[in-house]
N, C-alpha and C positions, 0 to 999 in steps of 0.2 A: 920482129913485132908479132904477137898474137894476141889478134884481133877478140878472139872466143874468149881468150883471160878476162879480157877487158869487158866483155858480154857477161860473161859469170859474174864477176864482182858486183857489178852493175844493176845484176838480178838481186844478187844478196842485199845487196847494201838499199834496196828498192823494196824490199820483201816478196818481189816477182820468181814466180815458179813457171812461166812461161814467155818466150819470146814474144809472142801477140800480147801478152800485158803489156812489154815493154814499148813496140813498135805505135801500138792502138794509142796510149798516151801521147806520145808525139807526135802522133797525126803522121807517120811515113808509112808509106806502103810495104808488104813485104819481101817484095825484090830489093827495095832499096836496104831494109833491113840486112836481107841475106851479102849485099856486096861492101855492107859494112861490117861483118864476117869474115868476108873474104880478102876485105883492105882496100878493096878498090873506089869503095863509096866517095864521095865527095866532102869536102872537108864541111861545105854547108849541111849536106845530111849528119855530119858526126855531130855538128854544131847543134843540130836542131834536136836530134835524140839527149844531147847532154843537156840542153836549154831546158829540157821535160821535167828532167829527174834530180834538176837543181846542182850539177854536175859539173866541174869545169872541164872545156874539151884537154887540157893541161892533163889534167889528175885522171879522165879516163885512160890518156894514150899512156901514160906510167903504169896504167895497170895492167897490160899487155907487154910490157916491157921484162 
């Protein structure tokens, strides 16, 4: 699983050109950010960053795939 695939798209498809665009919208901090990165995040923080950007948590973890 790569987690960053899934962060790149994410940006694209969002027309974010930086991580704090994307975290700042969803209200998470950036630790929690970075360990959604890293895979370790919690499936509610994956939940609430895709809840943002109108996302399903489904079709982000495909994009790391």
């Amino acid at each position: 699983m790569n987690w960053k695939n899934s962060i790149l798209h994410l940006k694209a498809r969002a027309g974010m050109q930086t991580d704090k665009d994307l975290y700042a919208r969803a209200k998470i901090n950036p630790s929690a950010f970075a360990a959604i990165k890293r895979g370790t995040a919690t499936f509610k923080t994956v939940e609430k960053l895709c809840s943002a950007w109108g996302v399903k948590v489904s079709e982000f973890i495909s994009w790391g795939e």
